[in-house]
N, C-alpha and C positions, 0 to 999 in steps of 0.2 A: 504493500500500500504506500501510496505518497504523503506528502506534508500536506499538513494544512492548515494554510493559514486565512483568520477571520476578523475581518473588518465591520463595524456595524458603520451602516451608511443612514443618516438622517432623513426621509423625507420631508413632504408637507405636514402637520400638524393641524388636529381638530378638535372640536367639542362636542361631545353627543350627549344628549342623556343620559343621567346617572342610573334614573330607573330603568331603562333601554337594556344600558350596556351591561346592568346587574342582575336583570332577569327577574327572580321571585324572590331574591334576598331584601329586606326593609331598607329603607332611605337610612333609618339609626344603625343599619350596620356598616351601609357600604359608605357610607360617610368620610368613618373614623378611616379608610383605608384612604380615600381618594377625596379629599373636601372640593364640594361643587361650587360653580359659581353663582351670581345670582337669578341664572336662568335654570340652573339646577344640573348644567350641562358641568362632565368631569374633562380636565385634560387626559389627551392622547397621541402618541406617536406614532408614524407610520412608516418603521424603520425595514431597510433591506437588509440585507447578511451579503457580504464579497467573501465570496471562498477564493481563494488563488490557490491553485491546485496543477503543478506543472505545466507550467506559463499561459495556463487559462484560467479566466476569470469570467465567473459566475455572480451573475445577483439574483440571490432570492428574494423576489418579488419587485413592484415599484413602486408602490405606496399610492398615497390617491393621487398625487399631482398637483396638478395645478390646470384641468383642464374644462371646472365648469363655468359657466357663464355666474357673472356675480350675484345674482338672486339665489342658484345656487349652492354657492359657494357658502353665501352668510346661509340659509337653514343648514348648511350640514357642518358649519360651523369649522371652517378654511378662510383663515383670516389672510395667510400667504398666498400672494399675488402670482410671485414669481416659481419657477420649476425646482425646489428645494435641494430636490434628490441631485438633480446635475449640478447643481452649485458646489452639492458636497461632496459628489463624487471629483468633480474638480480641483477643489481641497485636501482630496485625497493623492492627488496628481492623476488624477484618470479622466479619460473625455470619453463620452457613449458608444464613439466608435473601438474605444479597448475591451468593451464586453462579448465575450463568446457565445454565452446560453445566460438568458434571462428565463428563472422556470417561476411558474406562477403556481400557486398553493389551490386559488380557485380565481374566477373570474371577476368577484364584485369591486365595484368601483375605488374601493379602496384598499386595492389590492395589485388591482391592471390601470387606474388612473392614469399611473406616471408615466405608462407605455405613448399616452396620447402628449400632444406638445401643449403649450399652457391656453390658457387661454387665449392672449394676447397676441402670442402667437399664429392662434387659429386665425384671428381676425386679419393678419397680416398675412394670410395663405397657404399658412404649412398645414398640411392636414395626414403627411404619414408617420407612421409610427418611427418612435424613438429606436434609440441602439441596433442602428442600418445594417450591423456587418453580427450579430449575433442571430444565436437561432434561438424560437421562443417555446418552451417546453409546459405544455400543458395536458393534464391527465383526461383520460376520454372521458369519463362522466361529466368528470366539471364543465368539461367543452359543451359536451350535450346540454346540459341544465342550462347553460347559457345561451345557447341555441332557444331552449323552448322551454324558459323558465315558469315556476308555478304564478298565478296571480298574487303570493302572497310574498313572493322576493323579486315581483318583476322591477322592480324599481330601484334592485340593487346591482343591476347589472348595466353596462354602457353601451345602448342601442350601436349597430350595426360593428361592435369593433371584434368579436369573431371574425366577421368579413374581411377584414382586413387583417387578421393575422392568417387567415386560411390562404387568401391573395398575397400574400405576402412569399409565399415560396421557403420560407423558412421555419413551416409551423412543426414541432417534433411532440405528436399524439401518444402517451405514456400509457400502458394499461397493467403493466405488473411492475413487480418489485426494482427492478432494473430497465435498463433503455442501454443499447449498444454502442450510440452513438451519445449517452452523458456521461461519461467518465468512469465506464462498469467498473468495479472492483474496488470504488474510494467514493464514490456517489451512489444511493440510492432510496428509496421512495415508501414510504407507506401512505395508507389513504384511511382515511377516517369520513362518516357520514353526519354526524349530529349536528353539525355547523348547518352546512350542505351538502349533497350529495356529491362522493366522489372529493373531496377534497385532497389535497394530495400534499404532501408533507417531507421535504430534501431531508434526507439523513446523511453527513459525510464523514467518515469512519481512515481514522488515519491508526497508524501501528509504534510511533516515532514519540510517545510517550514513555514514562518511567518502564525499566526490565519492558520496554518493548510491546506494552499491552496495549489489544486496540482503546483506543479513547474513540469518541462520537461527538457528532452535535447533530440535534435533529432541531429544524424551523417548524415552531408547536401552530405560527398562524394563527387561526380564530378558535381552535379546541384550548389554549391555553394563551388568551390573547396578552398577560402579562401576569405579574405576582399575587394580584387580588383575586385571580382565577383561579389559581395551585390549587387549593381547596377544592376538595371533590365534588361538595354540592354546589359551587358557585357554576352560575350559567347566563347566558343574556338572554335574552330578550328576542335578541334576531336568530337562534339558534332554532334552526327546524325540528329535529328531536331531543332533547332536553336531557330525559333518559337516558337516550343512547348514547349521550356525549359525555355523560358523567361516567359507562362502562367506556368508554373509548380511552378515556382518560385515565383511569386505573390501568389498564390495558397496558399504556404507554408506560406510566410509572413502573409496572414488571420489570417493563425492560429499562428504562434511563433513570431512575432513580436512584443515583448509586453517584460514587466519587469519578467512575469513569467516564462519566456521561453530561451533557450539557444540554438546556433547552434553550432557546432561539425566542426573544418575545416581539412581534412584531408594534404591541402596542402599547407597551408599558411605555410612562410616559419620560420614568427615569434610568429604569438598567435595561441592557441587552440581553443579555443571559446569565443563566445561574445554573447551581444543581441544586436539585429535589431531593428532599429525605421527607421519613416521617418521623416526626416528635416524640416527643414523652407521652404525647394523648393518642398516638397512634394517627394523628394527621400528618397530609402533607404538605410542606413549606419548602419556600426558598431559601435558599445560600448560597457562601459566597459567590453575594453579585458584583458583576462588573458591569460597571455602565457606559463606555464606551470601547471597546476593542478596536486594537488596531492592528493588523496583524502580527493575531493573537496565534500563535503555535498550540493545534490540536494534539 
């Protein structure tokens, strides 16, 4: 297996509902984790993962962007104008045309946003997708659901931009554990349903740790959207099965809950990733977080 090393890239930034984003837990509990503002909305981050993985580079995911029209923009509570993600991948020293494979976890707008150019942009003509020389790696379901989503998440998906990743000539459709063409043997995929169906989840697995032992990180996405979620009963709002997500999420824990293993939070609004234990109460919590990585050695 190879190295690998992990950067967390910043995107856009928003505000949702506290009670949305908490699901069936009380406003007095999710409070104390996350304090709302006066519209009741918490902060949120919309952060990517750069794997650099023998001189290819990977982003997991792109965050929402910057591509809706300002009416939009204020309800979903994007107060940044400008394309965050490229700002910071530029800070990083990288320009969108150094990206290989962009793989996305599922298709909702806050997730594939950033694929789309800002708004302002749009106005001024650009209308194709971002990171021109990478390929875009999406799992079959989540492709379908976004294709012919239900009426009760059609509005979390960005009208016609399937089309344009299909038209695109560089779409790479995932349906098991591996893909031939993403980095077999140091990249790979699990998929989890309670979010949305089909969601699909990078797992990258290096060997180059302490005595040699594989270490991992897997990008948890919207099953464990940051620290306030670890907790088994926590769940949102927009999650389609509720249940299911809280078995999906014990599931996960089997496997990455341990010293070897790293979770990936695309939305916590202050760390990147941490590892998962269980307590003295028999829950599970985060630790040692890091909130910004840079490449960080798996």
């Amino acid at each position: 297996m190879s190295a690998v090393l992990i950067t967390a890239i910043d995107g856009n930034k928003q505000r949702l509902d506290g009670g949305a984003m908490f699901g069936n837990a009380p406003r007095a509990v999710w409070e104390k984790w996350l304090a709302p503002d006066s519209q009741g909305r918490i902060p949120l981050n919309c952060r990517a993962m750069l794997l650099e993985i023998d001189g290819k580079k990977i982003l997991c995911e792109t965050g929402i962007g910057a591509f809706f029209e300002p009416k939009l923009a204020e309800r979903y509570g994007v107060t940044e104008s400008t394309h965050k993600l490229l700002e910071n991948l530029t800070l990083a020293g990288l320009h969108e045309d150094d990206i290989d494979f962009v793989i996305l976890s599922h298709l909702h707008f806050d997730h594939a946003g950033g694929l789309l150019p800002s708004w302002a942009d749009q106005q001024s003509g650009r209308t194709d997708l971002l990171f021109p020389k990478a390929k875009y790696v999406v799992g079959h379901t989540a492709l379908e659901r976004a294709k012919s989503p239900h009426s009760r998440d059609r509005a979390s998906f960005i009208p016609g931009l399937t089309d344009k990743l299909v038209s695109s000539g560089r779409l790479i459709v995932v349906e098991g554990m591996t893909h031939p063409d993403v980095l077999p043997g140091t990249i790979s995929f699990t998929f989890t349903d309670g979010h949305t169906p089909g969601q699909m989840h990078t797992i990258a697995t290096s060997s180059t740790g302490n005595n040699g032992k594989d270490r991992s990180i897997v990008f948890a996405g919207d099953l464990i959207p940051g620290r306030s979620w670890v907790h088994l009963p926590i769940t949102m709002g927009y999650d389609r099965f509720p249940e299911l997500l809280i078995d999906e999420k014990s599931t996960l824990y089997d496997r990455f809950a341990n010293e070897s293993n790293w979770i990936f939070y695309t939305h916590d609004h202050e760390v990147a990733m941490s590892h998962v234990k269980r307590d003295d109460k028999g829950r599970f919590v985060p630790y040692n977080d890091i909130a910004t990585p840079k490449k960080f050695e798996l």
